[in-house]
C-alpha positions in Angstrom: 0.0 0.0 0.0 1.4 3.2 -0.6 0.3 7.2 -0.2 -0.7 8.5 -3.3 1.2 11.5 -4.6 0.4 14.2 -6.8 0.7 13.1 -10.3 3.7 13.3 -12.6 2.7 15.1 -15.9 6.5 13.5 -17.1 8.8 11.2 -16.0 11.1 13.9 -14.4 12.9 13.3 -11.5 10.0 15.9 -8.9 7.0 17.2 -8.9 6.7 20.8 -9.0 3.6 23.1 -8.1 3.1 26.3 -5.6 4.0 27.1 -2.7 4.1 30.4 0.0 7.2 29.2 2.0 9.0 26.0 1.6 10.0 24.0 -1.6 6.7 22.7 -2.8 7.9 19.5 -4.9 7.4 15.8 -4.4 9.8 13.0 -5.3 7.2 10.5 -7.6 6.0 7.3 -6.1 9.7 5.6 -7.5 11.8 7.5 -5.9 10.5 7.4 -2.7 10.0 3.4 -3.0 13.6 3.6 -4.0 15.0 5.3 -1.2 12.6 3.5 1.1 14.3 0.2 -0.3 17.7 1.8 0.2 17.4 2.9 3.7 16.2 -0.7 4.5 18.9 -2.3 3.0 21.5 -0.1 5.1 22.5 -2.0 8.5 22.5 0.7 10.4 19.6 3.2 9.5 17.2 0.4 11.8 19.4 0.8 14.7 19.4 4.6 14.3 15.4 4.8 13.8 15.2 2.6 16.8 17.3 4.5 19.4 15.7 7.8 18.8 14.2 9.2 21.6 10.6 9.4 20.7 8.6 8.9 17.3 11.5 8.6 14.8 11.3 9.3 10.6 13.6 9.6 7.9 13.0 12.1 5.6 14.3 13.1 2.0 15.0 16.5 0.9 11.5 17.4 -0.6 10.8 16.7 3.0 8.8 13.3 2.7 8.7 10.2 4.8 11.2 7.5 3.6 10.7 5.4 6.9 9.9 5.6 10.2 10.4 3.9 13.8 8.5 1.4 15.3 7.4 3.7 18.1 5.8 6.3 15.5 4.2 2.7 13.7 2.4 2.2 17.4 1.8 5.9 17.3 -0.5 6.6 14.2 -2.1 3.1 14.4 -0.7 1.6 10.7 -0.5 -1.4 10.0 2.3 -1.1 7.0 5.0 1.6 7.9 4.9 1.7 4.1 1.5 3.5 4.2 3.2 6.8 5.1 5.9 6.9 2.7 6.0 9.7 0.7 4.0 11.9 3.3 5.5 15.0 5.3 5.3 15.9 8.8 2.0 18.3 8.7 0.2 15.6 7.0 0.9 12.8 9.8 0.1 15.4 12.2 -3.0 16.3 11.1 -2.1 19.9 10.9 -5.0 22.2 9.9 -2.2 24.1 8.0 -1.1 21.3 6.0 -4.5 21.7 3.9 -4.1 25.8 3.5 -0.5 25.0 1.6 -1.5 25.0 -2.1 1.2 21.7 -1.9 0.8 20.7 1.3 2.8 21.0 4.6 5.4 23.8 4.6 4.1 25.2 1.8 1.0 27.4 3.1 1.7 30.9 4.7 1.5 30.0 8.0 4.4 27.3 7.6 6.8 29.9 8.1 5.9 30.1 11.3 6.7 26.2 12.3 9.7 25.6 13.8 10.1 22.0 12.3 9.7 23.0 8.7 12.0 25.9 9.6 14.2 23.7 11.0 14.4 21.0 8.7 15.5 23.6 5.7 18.5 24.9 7.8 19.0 21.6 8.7 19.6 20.5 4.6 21.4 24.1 3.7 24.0 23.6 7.0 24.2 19.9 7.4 23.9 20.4 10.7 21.8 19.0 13.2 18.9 21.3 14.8 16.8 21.1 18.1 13.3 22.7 17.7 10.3 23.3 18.2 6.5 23.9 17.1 3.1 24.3 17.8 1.0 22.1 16.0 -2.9 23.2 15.6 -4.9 20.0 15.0 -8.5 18.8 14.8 -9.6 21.8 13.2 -8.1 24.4 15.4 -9.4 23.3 18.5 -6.3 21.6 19.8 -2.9 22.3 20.0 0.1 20.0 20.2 3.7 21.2 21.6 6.5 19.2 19.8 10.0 19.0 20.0 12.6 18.0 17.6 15.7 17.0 16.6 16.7 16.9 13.1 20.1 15.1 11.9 21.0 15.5 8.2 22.6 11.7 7.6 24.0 10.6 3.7 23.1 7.1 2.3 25.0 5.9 -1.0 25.4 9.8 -1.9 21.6 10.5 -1.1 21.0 13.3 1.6 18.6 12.7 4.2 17.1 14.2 7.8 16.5 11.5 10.6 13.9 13.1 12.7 12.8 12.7 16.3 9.3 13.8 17.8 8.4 14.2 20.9 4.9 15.6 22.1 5.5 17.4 25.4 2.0 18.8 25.7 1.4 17.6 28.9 4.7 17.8 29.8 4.4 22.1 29.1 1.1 21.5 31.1 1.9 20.5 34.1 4.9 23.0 34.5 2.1 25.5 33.7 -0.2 24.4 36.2 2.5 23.7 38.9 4.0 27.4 38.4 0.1 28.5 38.5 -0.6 26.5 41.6 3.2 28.2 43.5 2.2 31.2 42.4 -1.2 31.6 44.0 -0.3 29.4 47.0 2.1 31.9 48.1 -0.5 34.6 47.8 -2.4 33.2 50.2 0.3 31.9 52.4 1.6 35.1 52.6 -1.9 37.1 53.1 -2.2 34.2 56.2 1.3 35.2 57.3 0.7 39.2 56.7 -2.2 38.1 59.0 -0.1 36.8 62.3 2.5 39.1 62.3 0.2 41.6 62.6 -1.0 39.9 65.4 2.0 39.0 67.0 3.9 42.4 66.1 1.5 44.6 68.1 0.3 42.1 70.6 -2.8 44.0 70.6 -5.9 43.4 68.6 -8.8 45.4 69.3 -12.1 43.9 70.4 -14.4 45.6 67.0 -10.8 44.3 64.8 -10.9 40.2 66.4 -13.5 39.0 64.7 -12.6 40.4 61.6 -8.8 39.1 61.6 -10.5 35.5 62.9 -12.9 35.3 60.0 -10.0 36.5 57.6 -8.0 33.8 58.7 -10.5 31.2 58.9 -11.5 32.2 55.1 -7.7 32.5 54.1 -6.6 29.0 55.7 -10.0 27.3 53.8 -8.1 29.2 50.7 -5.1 27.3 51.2 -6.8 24.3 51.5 -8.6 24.6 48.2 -5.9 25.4 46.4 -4.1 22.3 47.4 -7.0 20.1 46.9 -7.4 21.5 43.7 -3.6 20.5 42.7 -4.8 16.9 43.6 -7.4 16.9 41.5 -5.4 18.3 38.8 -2.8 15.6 39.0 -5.6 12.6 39.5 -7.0 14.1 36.3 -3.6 14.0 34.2 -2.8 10.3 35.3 -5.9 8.9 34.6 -6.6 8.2 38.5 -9.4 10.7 39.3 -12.5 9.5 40.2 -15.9 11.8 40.0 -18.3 11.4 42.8 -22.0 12.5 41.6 -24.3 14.1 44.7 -27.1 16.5 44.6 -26.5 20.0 45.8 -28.0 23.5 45.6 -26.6 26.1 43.4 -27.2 28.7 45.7 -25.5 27.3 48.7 -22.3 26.3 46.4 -21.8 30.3 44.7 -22.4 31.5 48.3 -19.5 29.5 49.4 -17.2 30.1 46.5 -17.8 33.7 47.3 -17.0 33.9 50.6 -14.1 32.7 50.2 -12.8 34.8 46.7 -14.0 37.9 48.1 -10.9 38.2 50.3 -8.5 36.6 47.4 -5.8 39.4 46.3 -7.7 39.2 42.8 -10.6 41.1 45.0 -9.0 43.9 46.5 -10.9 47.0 45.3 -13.5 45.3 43.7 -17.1 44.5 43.9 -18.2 40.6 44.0 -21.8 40.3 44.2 -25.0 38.0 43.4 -26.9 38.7 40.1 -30.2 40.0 41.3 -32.4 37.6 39.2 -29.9 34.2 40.6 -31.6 30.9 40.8 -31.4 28.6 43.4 -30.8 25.1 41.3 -31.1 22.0 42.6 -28.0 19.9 40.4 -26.3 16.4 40.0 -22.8 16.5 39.4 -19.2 16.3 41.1 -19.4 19.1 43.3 -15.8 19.8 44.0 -15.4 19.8 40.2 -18.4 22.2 39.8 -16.4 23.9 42.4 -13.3 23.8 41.3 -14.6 25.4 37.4 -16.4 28.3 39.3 -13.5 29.2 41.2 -11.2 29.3 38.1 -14.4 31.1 36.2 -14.7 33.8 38.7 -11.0 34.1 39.1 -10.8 34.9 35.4 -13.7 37.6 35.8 -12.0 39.4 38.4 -8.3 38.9 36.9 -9.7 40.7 33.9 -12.0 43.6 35.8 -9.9 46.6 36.3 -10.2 48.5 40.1 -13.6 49.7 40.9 -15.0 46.8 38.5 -17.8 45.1 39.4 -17.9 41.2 39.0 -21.4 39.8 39.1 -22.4 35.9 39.5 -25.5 34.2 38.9 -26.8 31.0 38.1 -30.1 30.1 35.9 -31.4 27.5 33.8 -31.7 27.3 30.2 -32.9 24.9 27.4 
């Protein structure tokens, strides 16, 4: 089985049409099957594919799959590695771009943005290896992978190729995201908690009208803290698969009331309004509730993050459909 390519209107040696960045031309059906047969036939271009460090290829100079690693077999569920030959990177990736090219990947305006199409033409003009990178917009735009890669121009009987390694660090990116998120705001409220004592400590005089007030603000503070480490939790039981959702009823009402007592003293807050929406129904729902909780939280944060000082964030809750 193998890919079908644009047709040859002669026997020439490529295929040439349009492009807005990269070289647009294919090598025909034989040349690629050629080179595919070469590649196999060379001892050690298996060991090489195999030892890459993530989803390997081999690719010619018109930038097409000659053959590929096991790992990147497993990968795009084939069950012929010869069923990509002759296709480029965007094309196994399912990049939305890759159809925009007037020849397909690296040939479309937005390819000169891609770091791996970048990469791999400095890679054939210097014959010299490159580490990059590239965002990769898939199923229709609403996804986005993060790749790395490292590109190593190789020769094979006088024939120059790139041996290229993927690796999708997505998650990876993530999670460093997340955990810089989750520092970040967990020393906010550590330190407004902190701020808190000393004050206490430092004077060694609180006011009877000023106790209750530094009590609750501790009390709502310290249930902060909490949340935000549960929330981590949740976040990591979600990325490894491991998190389990517990359905219960609860009221809408009682839920935004809680969410709001404790945001209205989050640093987001200061010198802003939080308030119920006047017309706010009180909803009996079925769901995860510290997920439910966990998606307001982040929602509202967002609200106030954007409202400038003086802004006024309002939260309600109604049905519809």
């Amino acid at each position: 089985m193998y890919y079908p390519l644009p047709q040859v209107a002669n026997d020439s040696d490529e295929t040439m049409t349009a492009s807005h960045f990269a070289p647009p031309d294919f090598a025909p059906e034989k040349v690629i099957l050629f080179q595919h047969e070469m590649l196999a036939r060379t001892p050690f271009i298996r060991d090489i594919l195999e030892v890459v460090p993530g989803m390997g290829m081999i690719v010619n100079r018109q930038r097409q799959v000659v053959a590929i690693n096991q790992r990147l077999v497993q990968t795009l569920h084939v069950e012929d590695p010869r069923q990509v030959l002759g296709r480029r990177i965007g094309d196994l990736a399912a990049c939305v771009h890759e159809s925009e090219g007037p020849s397909g990947c690296g040939t479309s305006s937005a390819c000169r943005f891609c770091g791996i199409v970048r990469g791999l033409l400095e890679c054939m003009e210097s014959r010299e290896s490159r580490d990059t990178q590239a965002l990769v917009a898939v199923n229709n735009g609403y996804e986005t992978l993060e790749l790395e890669a490292v590109l190593s121009p190789i020769q094979v009987e006088g024939t120059e190729f790139v041996v290229v390694s993927l690796k999708d660090v997505s998650n990876e990116n993530r999670r460093r995201h997340l955990e810089r998120v989750f520092f970040h705001d967990l020393l906010n409220t550590a330190s407004g908690i902190s701020g808190l004592a000393h004050l206490i400590t430092d004077t060694g005089f609180v006011p009877d009208d000023s106790e209750e007030n530094l009590n609750q603000m501790l009390a709502e503070l310290s249930d902060q803290l909490i949340e935000e480490i549960q929330h981590q939790k949740t976040l990591l039981a979600a990325e490894s698969g491991d998190l389990v959702v517990s359905n219960a009823f609860f009221m809408s009402g009682a839920l935004l009331k809680s969410v709001l007592q404790v945001l209205v003293s989050h640093p987001s807050a200061a010198e802003k309004s939080l308030v119920f929406s006047s017309d706010l129904e009180d909803l009996g729902l079925e769901s995860d509730v510290h997920l439910v909780r966990r998606i307001l939280v982040n929602m509202i944060l967002n609200a106030l993050e954007a409202t400038p000082k003086g802004g006024l964030v309002r939260v309600g809750c109604r049905a519809e459909g």
